[in-house]
N, C-alpha and C positions, 0 to 999 in steps of 0.2 A: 727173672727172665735169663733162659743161661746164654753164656756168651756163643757169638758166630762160628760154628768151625770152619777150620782151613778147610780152601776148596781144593788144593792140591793133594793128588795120591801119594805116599810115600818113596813110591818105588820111580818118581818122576821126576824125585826132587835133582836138583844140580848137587854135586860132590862137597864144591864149595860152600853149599847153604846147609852141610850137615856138621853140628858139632860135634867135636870128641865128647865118647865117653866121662871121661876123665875133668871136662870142663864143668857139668852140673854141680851142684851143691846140693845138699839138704835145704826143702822148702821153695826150694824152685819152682815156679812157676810152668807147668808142661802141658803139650798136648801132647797122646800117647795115641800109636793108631795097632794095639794090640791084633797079632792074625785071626786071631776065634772069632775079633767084631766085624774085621771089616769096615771100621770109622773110625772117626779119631775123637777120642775123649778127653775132656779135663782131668789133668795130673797132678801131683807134686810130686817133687823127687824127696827120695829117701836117701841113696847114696849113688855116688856113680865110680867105675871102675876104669880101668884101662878099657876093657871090652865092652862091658852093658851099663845102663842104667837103672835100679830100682827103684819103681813108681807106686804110689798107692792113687787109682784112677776109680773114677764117678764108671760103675756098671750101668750100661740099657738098662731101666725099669726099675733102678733104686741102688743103692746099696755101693760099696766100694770093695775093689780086690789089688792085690799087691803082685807085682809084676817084674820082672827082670825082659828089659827091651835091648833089642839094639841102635845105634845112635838114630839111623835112617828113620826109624819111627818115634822116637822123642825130636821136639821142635819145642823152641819157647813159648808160652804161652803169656801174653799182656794182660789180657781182658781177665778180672777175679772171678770165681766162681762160691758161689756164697754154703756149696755144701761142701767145699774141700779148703777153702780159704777163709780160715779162724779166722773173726773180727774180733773176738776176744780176747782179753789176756789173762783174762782169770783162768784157776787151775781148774783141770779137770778133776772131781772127787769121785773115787771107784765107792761104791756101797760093800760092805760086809757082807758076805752072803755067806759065813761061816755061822751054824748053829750057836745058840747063846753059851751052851756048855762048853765048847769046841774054843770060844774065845776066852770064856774064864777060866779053863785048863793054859791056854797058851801065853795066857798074861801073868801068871801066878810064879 
């Protein structure tokens, strides 16, 4: 079940209840209210700057995109979201997708 979104619009929040840029971290916990949706989605941050924050956030209807926001639309997020918040610690392993020849040419 994904978690509650905030029922606050972005554009309404008080001054005070916005963090800096510059405060997030890597793996952050965010909600992201990108302008193409129109809602505010589960996030993680990726980095954050003097000016924006870079999120990679849960798309309407599946899938994730990466984002540069500014502060007023990133907010902390508490509650986990279980397709953007690894429970895992195992590695992720990429498969080969290089032809068999292609990898015994590059290992030789």
């Amino acid at each position: 079940m994904p978690p509650p979104t905030p029922a606050i619009d972005p554009h309404q929040r008080r001054p005070d209840d916005i963090a800096d840029a510059a405060t997030y971290r890597p793996s952050d916990r965010v909600w992201v209210w990108p302008p193409y949706t129109g809602q505010w989605l589960p996030g993680v941050v990726e980095a954050g700057s003097d000016v924006a924050v870079l999120v990679t956030c849960q798309r309407p209807g599946g899938g994730t995109s990466v984002d540069s926001l500014l502060p007023h639309n990133v907010m902390a997020r508490i509650e986990p979201d279980a397709n953007l918040d690894g429970t895992s610690s195992l590695p992720i392993r990429l498969r080969d997708i290089r032809p068999v020849v292609a990898r015994a040419t590059a290992s030789a």
